[in-house]
PABALO-963109 format. One record per residue (C-alpha): x negated, y, z; residue number from 0. Coordinates in Angstrom, 2 decimals. Layout:
<rs>
       u       v       w pos
       X       Y       Z NUM
...
</rs>
This chain:
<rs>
       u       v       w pos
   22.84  -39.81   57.17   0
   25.59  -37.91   54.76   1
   26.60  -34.28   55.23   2
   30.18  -33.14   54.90   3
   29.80  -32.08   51.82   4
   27.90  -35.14   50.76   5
   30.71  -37.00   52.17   6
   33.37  -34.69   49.98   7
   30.93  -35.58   46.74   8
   31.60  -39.35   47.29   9
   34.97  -39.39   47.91  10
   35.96  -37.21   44.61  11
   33.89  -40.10   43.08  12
   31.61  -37.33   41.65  13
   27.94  -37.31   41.60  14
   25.60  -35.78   43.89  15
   24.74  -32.66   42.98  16
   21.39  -30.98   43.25  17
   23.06  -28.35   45.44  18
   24.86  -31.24   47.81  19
   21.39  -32.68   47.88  20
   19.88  -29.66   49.19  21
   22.44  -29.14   51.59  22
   22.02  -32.24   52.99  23
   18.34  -32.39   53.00  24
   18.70  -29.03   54.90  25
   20.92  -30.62   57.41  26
   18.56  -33.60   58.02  27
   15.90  -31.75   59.08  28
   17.42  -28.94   61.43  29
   19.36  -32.32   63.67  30
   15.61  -33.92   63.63  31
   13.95  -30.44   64.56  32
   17.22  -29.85   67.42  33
   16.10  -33.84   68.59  34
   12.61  -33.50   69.24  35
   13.11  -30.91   72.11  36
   16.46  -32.46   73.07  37
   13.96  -35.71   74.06  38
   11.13  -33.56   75.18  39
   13.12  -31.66   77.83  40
   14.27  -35.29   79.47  41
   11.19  -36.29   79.71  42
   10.69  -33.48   81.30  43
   14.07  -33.61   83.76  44
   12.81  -37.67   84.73  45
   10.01  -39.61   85.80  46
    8.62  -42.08   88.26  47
    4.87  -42.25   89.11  48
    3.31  -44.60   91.45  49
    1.18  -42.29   93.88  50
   -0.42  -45.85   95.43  51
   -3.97  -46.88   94.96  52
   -4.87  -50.70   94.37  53
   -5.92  -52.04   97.99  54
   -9.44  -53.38   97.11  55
  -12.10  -54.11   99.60  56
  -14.49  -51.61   97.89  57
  -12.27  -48.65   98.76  58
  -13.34  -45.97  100.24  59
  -12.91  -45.80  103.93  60
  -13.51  -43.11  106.53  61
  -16.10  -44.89  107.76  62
  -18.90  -47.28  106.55  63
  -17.97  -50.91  108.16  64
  -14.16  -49.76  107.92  65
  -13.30  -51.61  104.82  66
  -11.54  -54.54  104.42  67
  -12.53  -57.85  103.32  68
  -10.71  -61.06  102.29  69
  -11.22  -64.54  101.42  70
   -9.29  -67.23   99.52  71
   -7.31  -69.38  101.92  72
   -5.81  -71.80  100.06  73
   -5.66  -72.76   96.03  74
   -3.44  -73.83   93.33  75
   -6.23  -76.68   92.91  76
   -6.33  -78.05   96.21  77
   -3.04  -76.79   98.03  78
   -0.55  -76.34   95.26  79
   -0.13  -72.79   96.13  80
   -2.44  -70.02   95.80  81
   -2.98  -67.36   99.18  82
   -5.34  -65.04  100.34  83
   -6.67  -63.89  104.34  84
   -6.98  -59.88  104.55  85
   -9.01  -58.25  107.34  86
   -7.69  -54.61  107.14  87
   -7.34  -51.68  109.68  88
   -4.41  -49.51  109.14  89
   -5.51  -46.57  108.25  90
   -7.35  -47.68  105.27  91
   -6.17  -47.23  101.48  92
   -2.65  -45.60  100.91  93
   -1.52  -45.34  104.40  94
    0.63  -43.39  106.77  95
   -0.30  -42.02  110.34  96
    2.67  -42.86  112.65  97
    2.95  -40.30  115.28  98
    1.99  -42.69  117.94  99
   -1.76  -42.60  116.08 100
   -2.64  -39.39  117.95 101
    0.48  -38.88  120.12 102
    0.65  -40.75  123.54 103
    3.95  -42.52  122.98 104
    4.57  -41.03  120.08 105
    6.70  -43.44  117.43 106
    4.86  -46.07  116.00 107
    5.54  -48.35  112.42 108
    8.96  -49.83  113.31 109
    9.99  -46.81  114.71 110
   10.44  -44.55  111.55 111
   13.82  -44.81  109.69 112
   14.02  -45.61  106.43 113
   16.11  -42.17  106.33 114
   12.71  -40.57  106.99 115
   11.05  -42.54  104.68 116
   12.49  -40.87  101.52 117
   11.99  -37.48  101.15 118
   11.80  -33.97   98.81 119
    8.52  -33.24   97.71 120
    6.30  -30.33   97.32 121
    2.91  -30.24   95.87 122
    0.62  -27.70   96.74 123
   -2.34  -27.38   94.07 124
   -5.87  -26.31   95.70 125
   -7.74  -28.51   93.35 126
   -9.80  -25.28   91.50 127
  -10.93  -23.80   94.97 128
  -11.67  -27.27   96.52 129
  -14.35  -27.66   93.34 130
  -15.83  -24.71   94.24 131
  -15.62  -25.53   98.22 132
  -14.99  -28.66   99.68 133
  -14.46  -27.80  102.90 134
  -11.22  -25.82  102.12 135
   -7.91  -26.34  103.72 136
   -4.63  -25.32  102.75 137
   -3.57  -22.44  104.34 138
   -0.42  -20.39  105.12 139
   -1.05  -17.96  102.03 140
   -1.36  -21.01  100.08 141
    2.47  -21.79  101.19 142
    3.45  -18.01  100.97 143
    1.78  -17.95   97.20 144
    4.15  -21.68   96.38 145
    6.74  -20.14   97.32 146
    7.07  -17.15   95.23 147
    6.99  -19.00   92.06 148
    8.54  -22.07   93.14 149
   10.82  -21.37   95.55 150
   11.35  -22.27   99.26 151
   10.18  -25.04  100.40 152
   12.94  -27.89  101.41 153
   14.21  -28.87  104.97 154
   12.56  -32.25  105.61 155
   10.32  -32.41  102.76 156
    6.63  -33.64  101.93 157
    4.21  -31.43  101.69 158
    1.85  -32.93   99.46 159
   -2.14  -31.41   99.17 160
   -3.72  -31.99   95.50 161
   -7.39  -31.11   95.93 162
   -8.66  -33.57   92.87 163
  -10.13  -35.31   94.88 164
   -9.28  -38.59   93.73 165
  -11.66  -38.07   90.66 166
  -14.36  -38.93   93.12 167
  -12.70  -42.49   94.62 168
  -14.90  -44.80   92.47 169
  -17.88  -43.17   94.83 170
  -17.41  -43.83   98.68 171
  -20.00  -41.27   99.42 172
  -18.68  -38.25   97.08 173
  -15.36  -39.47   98.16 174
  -16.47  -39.07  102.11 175
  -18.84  -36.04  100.94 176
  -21.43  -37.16  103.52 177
  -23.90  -34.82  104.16 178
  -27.33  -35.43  105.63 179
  -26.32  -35.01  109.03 180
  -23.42  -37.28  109.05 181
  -20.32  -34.59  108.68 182
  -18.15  -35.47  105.96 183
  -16.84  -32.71  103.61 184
  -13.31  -33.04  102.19 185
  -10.48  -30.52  102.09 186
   -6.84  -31.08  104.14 187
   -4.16  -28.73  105.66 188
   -5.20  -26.16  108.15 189
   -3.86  -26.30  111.86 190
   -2.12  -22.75  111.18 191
   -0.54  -23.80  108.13 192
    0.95  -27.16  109.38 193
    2.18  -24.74  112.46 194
    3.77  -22.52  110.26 195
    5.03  -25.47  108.50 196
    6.32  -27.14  110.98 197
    8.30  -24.12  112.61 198
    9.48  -22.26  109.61 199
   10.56  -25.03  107.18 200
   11.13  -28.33  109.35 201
    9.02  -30.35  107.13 202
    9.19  -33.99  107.80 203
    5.37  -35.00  106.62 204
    2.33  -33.54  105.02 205
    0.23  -35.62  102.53 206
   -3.06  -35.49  100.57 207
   -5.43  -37.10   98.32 208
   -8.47  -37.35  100.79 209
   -8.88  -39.57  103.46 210
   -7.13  -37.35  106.42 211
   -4.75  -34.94  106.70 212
   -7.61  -32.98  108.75 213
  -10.86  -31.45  106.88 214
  -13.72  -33.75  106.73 215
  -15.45  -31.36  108.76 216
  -12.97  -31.50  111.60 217
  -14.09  -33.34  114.78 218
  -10.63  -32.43  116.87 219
   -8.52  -33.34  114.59 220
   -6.20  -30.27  115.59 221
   -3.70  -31.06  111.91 222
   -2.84  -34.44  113.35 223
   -2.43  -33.08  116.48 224
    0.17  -30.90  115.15 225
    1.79  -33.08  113.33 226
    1.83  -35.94  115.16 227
    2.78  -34.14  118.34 228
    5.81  -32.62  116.49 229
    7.02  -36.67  115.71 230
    5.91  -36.25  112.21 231
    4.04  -38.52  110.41 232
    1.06  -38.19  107.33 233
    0.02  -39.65  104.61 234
   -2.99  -40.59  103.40 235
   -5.11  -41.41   99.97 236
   -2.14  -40.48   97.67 237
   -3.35  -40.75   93.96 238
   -2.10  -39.00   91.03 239
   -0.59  -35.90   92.50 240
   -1.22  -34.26   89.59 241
    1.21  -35.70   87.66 242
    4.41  -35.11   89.68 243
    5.80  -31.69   89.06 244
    4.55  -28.97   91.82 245
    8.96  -29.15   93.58 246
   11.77  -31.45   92.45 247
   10.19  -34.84   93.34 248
   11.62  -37.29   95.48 249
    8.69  -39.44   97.35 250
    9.98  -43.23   98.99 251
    6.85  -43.92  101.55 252
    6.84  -47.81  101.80 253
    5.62  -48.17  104.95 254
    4.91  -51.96  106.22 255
    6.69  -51.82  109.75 256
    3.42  -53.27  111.74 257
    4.57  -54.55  114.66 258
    2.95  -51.46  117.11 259
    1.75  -50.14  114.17 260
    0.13  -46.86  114.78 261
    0.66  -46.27  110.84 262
    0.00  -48.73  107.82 263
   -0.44  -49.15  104.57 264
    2.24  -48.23  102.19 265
    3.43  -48.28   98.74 266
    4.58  -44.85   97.85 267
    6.32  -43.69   94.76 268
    7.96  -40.51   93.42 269
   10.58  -40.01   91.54 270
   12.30  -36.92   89.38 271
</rs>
């Protein structure tokens, strides 16, 4: 790289002076300094992040004799091809619930557009107070708080829950947080927040990073009730929430379109 002056030195056929030198040494490093942020803010501005977990058979599921198994069917060896046979319920892994899950004829699979399939997101961060207290829920102050330092939230977006809870997925019973007496203990949205959602902003879908939209503690399942009864769907078992940024996302929920699907699994991304 040559300044202008370094350029003016050449073409007089003089040498370089010290002075040119410095100049352009000078230069040099205040276009590498302007770069770096230059590149650092888009980063910043893009990104995609895949918010899917790997469907294994040792994931955990809501409850024990819910996973899935599978079995080779045919091989490269013996069939020329190679293809495996999945036993899975649909509401295991990365999944949505389809209204019709809780909803009597609520919208099932096939159903829900592609239009509602891509969406704004929102995440809502309760991870610190879900360490201290699994059994929290997200609640309207929780929206009321987002939304004076982020702004309102979006006609038709995701609300998405981060709890950190996927830091205990490697561990089906910390994931479930089983006590002794059978109630699991994870955190979700509470009824009066998804209400409040629901009425105020429009929102087209709540997610989380636990295995229900609901508490683990919940045995009426009021959230889906909610939801579901307001033709919304959820989603379930999203990973790596805490990398999107908290508004500004887009999130494109993959669902597989199960014939009478009352949800599914689903490959869902974000992008920014």
């Amino acid at each position: 790289m040559c300044t202008e002056e370094c350029l003016k030195q050449a073409s007089r056929g003089g040498a370089l002076t010290r002075r040119a030198a410095l100049i352009g040494a000078a230069a040099i490093a205040a276009s590498a300094t302007m770069a770096e942020p230059a590149r650092a803010s888009a980063a910043h501005r893009g990104g995609l992040r895949d918010l899917t977990y790997p469907l294994t058979t040792t994931f955990p599921a809501f409850a024990p004799g819910e996973e899935a198994s599978r079995r080779t069917f045919v091989t490269i060896e013996e069939n020329g091809y190679y293809m495996q046979e999945w036993r899975i319920l649909e509401h295991y892994g990365t999944h949505v619930d389809a209204p019709g899950h809780f909803t009597p004829g609520g919208r099932l699979s096939t159903e829900i557009p592609a239009s509602e399939l891509v969406t704004p997101a929102v995440v809502i961060d309760i991870a610190a107070r879900a360490a201290r207290d699994p059994d929290t829920t997200v609640t309207v102050d929780d929206i009321r708080r987002f939304e004076r330092r982020y702004g309102r939230i979006p006609r038709d977006a995701a609300v998405l829950m981060y709890s950190g809870w996927g830091a205990k997925v490697g561990d089906p019973d910390a994931y479930r947080g089983t006590d002794a007496a059978g109630v699991l203990h994870f955190p979700g949205f509470s009824p009066e927040a998804t209400e409040w959602l629901l009425r105020h902003r429009r929102i087209r879908s709540l997610g989380v990073d636990t295995l229900s939209i609901d508490p683990g503690t919940s045995s009426t399942f009021d959230t889906h009730l909610i939801l579901t009864g307001a033709d919304r769907y959820g989603v379930e078992n999203l990973a790596n929430l805490d990398r999107l940024p908290r508004t500004g996302a887009t999130v494109f929920v993959g669902l597989i379109p199960f014939q009478e699907g009352s949800g599914g699994q689903a490959r869902v991304l974000a992008t920014w």
